[in-house]
C-alpha positions as CSV (number, residue, x, y, z in Angstrom):
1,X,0.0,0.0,0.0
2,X,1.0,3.7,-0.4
3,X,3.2,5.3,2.3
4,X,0.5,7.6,3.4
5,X,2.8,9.8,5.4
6,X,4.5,11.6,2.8
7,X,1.2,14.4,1.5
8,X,1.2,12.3,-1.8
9,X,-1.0,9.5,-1.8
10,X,-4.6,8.6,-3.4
11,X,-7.7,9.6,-1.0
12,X,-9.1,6.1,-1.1
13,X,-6.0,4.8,0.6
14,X,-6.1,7.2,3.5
15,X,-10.1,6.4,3.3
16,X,-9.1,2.7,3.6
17,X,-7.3,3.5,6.3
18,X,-9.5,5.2,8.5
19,X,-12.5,3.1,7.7
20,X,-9.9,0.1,9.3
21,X,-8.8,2.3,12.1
22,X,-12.8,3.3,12.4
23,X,-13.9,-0.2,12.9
24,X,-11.2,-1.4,14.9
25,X,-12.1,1.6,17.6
26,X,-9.5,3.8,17.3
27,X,-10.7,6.2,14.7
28,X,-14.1,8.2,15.7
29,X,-14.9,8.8,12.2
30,X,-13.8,8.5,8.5
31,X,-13.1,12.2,7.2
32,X,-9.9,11.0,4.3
33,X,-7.6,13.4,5.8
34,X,-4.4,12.3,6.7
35,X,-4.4,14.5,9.9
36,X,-3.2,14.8,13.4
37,X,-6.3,12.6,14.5
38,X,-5.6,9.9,11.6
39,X,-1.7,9.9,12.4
40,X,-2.5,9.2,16.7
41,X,-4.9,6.4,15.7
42,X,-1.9,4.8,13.5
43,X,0.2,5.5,16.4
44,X,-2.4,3.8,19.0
45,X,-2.9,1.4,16.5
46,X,0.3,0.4,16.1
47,X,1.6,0.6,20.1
48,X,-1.3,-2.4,20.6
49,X,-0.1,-4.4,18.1
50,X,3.3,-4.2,19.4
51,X,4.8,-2.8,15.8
52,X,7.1,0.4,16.1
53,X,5.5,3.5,16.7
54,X,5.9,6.2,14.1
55,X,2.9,7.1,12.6
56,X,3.2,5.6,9.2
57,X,0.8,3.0,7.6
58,X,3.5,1.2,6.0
59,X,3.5,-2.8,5.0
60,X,3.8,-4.1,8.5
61,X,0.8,-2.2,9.8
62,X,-1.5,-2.8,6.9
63,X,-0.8,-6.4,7.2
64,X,-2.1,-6.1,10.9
65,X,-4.9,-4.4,10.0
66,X,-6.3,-6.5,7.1
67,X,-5.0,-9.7,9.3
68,X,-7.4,-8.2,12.2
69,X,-10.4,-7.5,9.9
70,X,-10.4,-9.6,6.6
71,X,-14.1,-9.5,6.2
72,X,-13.8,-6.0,6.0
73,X,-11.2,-6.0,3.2
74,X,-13.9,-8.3,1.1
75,X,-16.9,-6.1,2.5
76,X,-14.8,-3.3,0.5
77,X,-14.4,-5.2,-2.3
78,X,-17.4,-6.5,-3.0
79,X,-18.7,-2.9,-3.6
80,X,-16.9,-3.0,-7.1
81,X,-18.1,-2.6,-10.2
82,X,-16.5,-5.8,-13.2
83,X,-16.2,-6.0,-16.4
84,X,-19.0,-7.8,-16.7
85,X,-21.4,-5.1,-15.3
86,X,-20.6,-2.7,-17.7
87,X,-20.9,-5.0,-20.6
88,X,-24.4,-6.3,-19.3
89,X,-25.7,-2.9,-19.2
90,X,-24.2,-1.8,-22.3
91,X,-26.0,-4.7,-24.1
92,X,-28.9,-3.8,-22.3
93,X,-28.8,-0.2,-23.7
94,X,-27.4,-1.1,-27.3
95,X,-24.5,0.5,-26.4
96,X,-21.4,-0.5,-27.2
97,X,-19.4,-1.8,-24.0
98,X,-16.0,0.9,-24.8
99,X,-19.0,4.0,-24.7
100,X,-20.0,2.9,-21.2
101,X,-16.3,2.5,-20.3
102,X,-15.8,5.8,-21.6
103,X,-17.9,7.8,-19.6
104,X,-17.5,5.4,-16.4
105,X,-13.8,6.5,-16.9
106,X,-14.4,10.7,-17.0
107,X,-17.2,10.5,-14.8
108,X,-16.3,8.9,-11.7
109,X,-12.4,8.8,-11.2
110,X,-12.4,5.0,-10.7
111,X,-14.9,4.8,-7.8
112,X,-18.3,5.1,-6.8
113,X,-17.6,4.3,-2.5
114,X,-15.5,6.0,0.3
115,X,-15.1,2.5,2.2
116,X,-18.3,1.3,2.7
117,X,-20.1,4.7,1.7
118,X,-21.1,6.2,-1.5
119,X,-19.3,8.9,-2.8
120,X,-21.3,12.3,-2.4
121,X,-21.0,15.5,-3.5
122,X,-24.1,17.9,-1.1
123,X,-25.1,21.0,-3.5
124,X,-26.1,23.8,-1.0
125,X,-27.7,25.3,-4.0
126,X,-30.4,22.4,-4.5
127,X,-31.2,22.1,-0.8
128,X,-31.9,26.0,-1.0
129,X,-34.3,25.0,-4.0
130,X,-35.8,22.0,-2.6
131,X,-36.7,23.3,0.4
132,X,-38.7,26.3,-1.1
133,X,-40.3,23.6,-3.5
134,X,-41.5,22.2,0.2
135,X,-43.1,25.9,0.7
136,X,-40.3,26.9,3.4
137,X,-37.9,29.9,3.7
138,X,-34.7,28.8,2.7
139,X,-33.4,32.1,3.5
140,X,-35.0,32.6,7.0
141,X,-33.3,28.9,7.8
142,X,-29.5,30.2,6.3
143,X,-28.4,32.0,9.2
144,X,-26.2,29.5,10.9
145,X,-26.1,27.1,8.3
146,X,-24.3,28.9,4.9
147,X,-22.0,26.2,4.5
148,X,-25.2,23.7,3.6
149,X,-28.0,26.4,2.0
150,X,-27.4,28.9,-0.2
151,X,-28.9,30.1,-3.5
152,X,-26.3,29.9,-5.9
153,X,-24.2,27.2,-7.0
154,X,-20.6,27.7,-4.6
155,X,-17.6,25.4,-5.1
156,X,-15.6,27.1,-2.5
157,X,-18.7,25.3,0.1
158,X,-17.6,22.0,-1.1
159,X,-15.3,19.5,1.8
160,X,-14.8,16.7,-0.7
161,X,-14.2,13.0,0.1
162,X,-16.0,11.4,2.9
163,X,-16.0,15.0,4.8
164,X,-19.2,15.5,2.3
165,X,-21.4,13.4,4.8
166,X,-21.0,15.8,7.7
167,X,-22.4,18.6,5.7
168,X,-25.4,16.0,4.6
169,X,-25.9,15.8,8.0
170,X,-26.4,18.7,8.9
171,X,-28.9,19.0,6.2
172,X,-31.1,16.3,7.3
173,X,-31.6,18.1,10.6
174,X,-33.7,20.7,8.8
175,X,-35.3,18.3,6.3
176,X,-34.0,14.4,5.7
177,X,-35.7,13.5,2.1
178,X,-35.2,17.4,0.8
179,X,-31.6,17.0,2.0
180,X,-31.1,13.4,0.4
181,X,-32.0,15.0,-2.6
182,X,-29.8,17.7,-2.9
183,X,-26.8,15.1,-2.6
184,X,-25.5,13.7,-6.3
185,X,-24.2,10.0,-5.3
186,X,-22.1,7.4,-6.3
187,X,-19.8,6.6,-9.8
188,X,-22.3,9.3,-11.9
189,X,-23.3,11.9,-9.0
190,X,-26.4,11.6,-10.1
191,X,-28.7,14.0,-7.7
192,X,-30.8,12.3,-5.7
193,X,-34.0,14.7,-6.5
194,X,-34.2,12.3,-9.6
195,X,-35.3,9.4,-7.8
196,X,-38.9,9.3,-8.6
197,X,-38.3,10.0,-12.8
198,X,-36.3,7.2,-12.6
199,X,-38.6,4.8,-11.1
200,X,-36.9,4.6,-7.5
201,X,-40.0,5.9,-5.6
202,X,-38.9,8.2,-2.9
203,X,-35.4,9.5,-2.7
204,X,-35.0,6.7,0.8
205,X,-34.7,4.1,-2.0
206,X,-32.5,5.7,-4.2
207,X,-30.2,6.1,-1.6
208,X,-30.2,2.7,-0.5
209,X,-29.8,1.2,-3.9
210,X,-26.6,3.8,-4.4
211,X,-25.4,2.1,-0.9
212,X,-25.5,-1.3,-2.4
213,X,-22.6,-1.8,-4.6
214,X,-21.4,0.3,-8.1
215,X,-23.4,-2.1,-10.5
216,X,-26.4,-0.1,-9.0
217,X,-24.4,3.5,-9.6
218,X,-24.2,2.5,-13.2
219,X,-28.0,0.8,-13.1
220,X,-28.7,4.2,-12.3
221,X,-27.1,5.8,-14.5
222,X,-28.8,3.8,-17.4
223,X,-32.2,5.1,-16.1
224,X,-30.9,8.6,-16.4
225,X,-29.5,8.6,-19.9
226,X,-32.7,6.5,-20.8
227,X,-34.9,9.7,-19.6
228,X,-32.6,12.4,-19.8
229,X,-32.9,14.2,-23.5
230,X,-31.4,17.3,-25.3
231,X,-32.5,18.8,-28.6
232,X,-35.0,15.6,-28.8
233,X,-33.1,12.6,-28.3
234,X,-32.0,11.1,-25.3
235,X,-28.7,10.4,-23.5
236,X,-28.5,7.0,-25.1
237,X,-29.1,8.3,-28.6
238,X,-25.9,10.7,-28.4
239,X,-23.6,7.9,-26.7
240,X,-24.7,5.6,-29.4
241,X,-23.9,8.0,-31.9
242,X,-20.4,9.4,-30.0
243,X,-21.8,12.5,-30.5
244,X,-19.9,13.5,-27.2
245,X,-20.2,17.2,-27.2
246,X,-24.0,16.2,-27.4
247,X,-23.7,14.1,-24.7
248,X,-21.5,16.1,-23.0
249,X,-23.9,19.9,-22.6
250,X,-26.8,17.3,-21.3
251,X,-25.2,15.5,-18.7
252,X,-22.1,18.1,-17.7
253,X,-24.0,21.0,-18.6
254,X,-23.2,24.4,-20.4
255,X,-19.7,24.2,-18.8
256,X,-19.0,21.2,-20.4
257,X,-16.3,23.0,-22.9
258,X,-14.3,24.8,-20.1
259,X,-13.8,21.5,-18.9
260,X,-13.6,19.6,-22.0
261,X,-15.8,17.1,-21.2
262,X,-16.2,16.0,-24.3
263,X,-12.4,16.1,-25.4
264,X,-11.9,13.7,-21.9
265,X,-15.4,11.6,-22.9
266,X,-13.7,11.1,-26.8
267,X,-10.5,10.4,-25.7
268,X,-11.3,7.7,-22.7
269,X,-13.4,5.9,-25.7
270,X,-10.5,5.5,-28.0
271,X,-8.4,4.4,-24.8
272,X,-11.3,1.6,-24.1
273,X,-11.6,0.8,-27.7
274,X,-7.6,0.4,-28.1
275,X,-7.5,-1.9,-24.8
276,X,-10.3,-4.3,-26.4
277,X,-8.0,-4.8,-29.5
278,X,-4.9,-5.4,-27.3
């Protein structure tokens, strides 16, 4: 495993970590910051398993820790989305497998969980929007909470990685379902508010299918693309023609180009396509 002392290392790994050191008792809770908190509950960690104490989750102490918990490690794992996923939903959608690749590749970075969680993104934004959709006064509820409601999209509100929970949280203490809705979740971030278009009943179930496993992130996503349309077709029309600038404004939106969505979305399909003929 990465040496995750040195500032350099992948966010799942220190997730990993933590979610070990979490269920083991000497982590409170899983944030993916390698701080001062993470770094003592190596240290404790490490003093009880009588390794030498420094701090670092090197070889020797993720061997203890996958020794102690093995289940775990397999818990993790089974949350993964195969090969096979992709190509049974990609037949499913007439679709060919390299497309789904493609956009599983730009879209999610690689995974869909932080451990055992779904990846989230809370949009402060929506909440604000749902909440007046629920005939309340978003602004009158602010004062306190400006870091989860506020009317206009804000990256600088965003915590990233597994911190993203906390500020759900706090959401669902003024309104659960409204704040489960203003959440995007798993491989595609798709927004929960979308639950009932796409035949998940209330957002509770959506949520608990994105808890499941990543086949269910990309089940999901092939309800969306199914529904979703832009100058009449839908999603699936534009990936089945790799029209990806198309494809790109309906699902990234107008700032698709800034991005270069569409240069990323092209570019992962030749990579996909290149690895099948390998």
């Amino acid at each position: 495993m990465t040496d995750v002392s040195k500032g350099v290392q992948p966010k799942r790994d220190i997730v990993l970590l933590e979610v070990y050191l979490h269920a083991l008792g000497y982590l409170p809770h899983v944030d993916g910051r390698m701080d001062e908190a993470t770094r003592a509950a190596v240290r404790a960690f490490q003093k009880a398993q009588g390794l030498v104490v420094d701090g670092v989750a090197g070889e020797k102490t993720w061997t203890k820790l996958f020794a102690l918990r093995p289940d775990l490690l397999q818990a993790v794992a089974q949350k993964w989305l195969s090969q096979s996923d992709i190509e049974d939903v990609a037949k499913a959608n007439a679709l060919p497998a390299a497309t789904v690749r493609a956009v599983y590749k730009v879209e999610s970075g690689g995974t869909g969980f932080w451990g055992l969680r779904p990846k989230i993104l809370f949009e402060g934004h929506v909440f604000w929007q749902r909440l007046a959709k629920r005939g309340m006064d978003p602004a009158r509820l602010a004062a306190g909470r400006e870091d989860v409601l506020y009317p206009k999209w804000d990256r600088t509100k965003y915590v990233g990685g597994p911190g993203e929970y906390a500020r759900l949280e706090k959401a669902r203490a003024i309104d659960p379902s409204a704040a489960l809705e203003s959440a995007s979740w798993g491989l595609f971030q798709i927004l929960g508010y979308h639950a009932a278009d796409l035949g998940y009943g209330q957002v509770e179930r959506f949520v608990e299918e994105m808890g499941a496993n990543e086949r269910s992130h990309l089940e999901a996503f092939a309800r969306f693309i199914a529904k979703r349309t832009f100058e009449g077709q839908t999603l699936v029309h534009w990936l089945r023609e790799r029209d990806w600038r198309r494809f790109a404004r309906a699902y990234n939106g107008p700032g698709y180009a800034k991005n270069k969505y569409d240069v990323k979305l092209k570019e992962a399909y030749a990579a996909a396509v290149a690895a099948q003929s390998a």
